[in-house]
N, C-alpha and C positions, 0 to 999 in steps of 0.2 A: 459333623465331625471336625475336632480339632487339630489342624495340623502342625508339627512342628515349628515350622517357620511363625505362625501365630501365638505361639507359647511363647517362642522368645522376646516375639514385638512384647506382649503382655509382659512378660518380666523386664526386660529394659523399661519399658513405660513405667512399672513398679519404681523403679529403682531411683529412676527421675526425679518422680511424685515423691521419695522418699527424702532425697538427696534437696529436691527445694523446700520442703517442709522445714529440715533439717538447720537448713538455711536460715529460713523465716524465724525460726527457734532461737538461734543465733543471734538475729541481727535485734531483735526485739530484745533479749537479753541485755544486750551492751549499747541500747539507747535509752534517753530520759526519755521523762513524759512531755519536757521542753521538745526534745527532739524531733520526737512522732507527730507535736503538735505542728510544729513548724513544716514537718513532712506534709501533713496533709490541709494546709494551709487555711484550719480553722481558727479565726480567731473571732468568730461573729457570738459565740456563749457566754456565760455568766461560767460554768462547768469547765471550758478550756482556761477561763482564767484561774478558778481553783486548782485545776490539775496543774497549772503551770508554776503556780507557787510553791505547792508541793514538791513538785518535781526540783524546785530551788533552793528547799528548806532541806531535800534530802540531799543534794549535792554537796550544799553548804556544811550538813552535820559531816559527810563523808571525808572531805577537804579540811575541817577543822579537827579533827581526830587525826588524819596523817603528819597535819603541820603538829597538831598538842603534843604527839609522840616523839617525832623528830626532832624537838626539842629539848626533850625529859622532861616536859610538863610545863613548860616557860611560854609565853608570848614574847616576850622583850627576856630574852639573854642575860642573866643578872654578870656582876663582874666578877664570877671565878666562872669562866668558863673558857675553852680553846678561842685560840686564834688564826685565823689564814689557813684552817683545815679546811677539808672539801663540805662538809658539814660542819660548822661549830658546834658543838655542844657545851652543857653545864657538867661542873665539876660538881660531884654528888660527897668525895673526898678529895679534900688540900689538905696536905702537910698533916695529915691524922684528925683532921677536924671536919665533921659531917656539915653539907650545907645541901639535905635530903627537904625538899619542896613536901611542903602539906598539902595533903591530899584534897583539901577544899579549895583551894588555891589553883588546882589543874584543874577544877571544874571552871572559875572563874577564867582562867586563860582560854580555855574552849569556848568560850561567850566571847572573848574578842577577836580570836580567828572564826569564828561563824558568822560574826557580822560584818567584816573584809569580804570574806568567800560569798555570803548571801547577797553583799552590794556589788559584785562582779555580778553576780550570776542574773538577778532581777532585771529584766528590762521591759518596760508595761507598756513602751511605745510601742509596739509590736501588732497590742490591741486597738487600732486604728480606727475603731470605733467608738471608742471609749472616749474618757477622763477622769482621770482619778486622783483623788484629796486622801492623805494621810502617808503613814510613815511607819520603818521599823519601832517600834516604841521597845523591844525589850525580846531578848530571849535566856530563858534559863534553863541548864543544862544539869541533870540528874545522873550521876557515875555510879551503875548500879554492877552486882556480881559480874555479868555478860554482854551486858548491855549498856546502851548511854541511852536515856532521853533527851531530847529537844522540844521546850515545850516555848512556840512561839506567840508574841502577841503582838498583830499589825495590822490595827483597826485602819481601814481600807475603803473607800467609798468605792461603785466603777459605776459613771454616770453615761447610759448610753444616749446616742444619738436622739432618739425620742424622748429623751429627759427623765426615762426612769432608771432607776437608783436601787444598785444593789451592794450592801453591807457585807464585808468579810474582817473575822476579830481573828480568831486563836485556829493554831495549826500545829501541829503535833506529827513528831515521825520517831521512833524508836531502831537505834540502829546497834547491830549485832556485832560487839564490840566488846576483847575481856581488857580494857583498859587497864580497870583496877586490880585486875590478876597480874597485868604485865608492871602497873606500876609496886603492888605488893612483895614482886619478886624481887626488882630495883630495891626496895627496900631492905629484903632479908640478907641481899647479894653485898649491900651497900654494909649493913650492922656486920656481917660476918664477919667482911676487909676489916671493921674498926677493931675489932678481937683480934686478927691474926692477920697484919698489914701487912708478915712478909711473904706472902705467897697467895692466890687465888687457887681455890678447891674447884680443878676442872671437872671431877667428877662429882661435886654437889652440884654445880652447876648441869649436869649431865639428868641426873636425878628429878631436880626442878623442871626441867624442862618435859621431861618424859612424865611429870605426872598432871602436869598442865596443860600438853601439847600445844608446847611453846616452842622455839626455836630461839637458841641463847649463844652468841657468838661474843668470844672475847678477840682484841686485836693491842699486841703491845707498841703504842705509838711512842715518839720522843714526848708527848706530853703525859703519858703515862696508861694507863689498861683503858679502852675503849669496850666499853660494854653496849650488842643492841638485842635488844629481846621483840621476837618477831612473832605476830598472830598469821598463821599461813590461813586461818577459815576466814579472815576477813578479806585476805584476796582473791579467793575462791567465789566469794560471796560477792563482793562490790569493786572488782579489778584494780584496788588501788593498793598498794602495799604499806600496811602497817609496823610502823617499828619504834620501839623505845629508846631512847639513846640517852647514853652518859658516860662520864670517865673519874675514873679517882687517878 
């Protein structure tokens, strides 16, 4: 027979068991594959060094989409944009004349913030067993409806201690991302001002947003309307916050 007092130890234990799991959930959520590796202090595999590159390539994609956004789709800043703001951005409209960034052009700038963010993040000495011959050769970045590809290629030697030799080329991570929604909005936001320059439509903007589920903030600065268009599933998803930014 069960007695009280034993029900309860059984449910406090429950509760426990629930509340570290819980945890476990958690902590594994908001670490890389770097991280866990590092955790558990395997670096003796051919598998921990694929998992760790991975884990670099998707860092790297993550980190080069916050900076691509933050920008309005620039790597280097062209000359109409703010100055001594807390963020500068690019002027998308001066003086009634559009200077709206093509959209091939922000794929190309994400290729140069991923290979910044990817050369922070890589470090092979780590595999202390190893040596390894070769280099980033190239990554190209695909700006799809929802999505961004990263498709990388970094022929890779890792020669272990015993002199055998294992080969790593191409690595791939596809990251849940409406880039081109956010920058297509930028765009329609950007053509509408050129029609009707003396006033911003809060409530087309309002509209845009709700049918995107996007998050559209205007702010009228001394240099003129500050526009930033926010993906709230992408920090749900990958902790970092994505935003578009521009100003006419």
């Amino acid at each position: 027979m069960v007695k009280k007092g034993q029900i309860t130890v059984f449910i406090i234990l429950g509760i426990l068991l629930l509340v570290a799991f819980s945890m476990a959930i958690f902590v594994m959520n908001f670490m890389t594959t770097a991280d866990i590796i590092e955790e558990q202090g395997d670096y003796s595999t051919t598998d921990s060094i694929q998992l760790y590159i991975e884990s670099c390539l998707e860092t790297a994609a993550v980190t080069s989409l916050v900076n691509i956004s933050s920008y309005g789709g620039y790597y280097n800043l062209p000359l109409y944009s703010t100055t001594g703001a807390y963020i500068n951005v690019p002027y998308f409209i001066r003086f009634g004349t559009s200077y709206l960034p093509e959209s091939v052009s922000i794929s190309e700038n994400t290729e140069h913030f991923f290979e910044d963010a990817f050369d922070d993040c890589i470090d092979l000495e780590i595999f202390d067993a190893y040596t390894f011959s070769g280099e980033l050769e190239y990554v190209e970045v695909s700006i799809n409806d929802d999505s961004v590809d990263f498709d990388l290629y970094y022929p890779l030697v890792a020669e272990n201690l015993d002199g055998s030799q294992t080969e790593f080329s191409l690595f791939s991570t596809n990251i849940d991302a409406n880039l081109l929604i956010m920058f297509n909005i930028a765009s329609e936001i950007t053509n509408n001002q050129l029609e009707h320059a003396e006033y911003v439509c809060i409530s087309c903007l309002a509209l845009l947003g709700n049918q995107y589920q996007i998050d559209i903030t205007t702010v009228d600065t001394i240099d003129g309307t500050y526009f930033q268009i926010e993906d709230p599933q992408f920090e749900e998803q990958y902790g970092e916050v994505l935003m578009f930014r521009f100003i006419h």
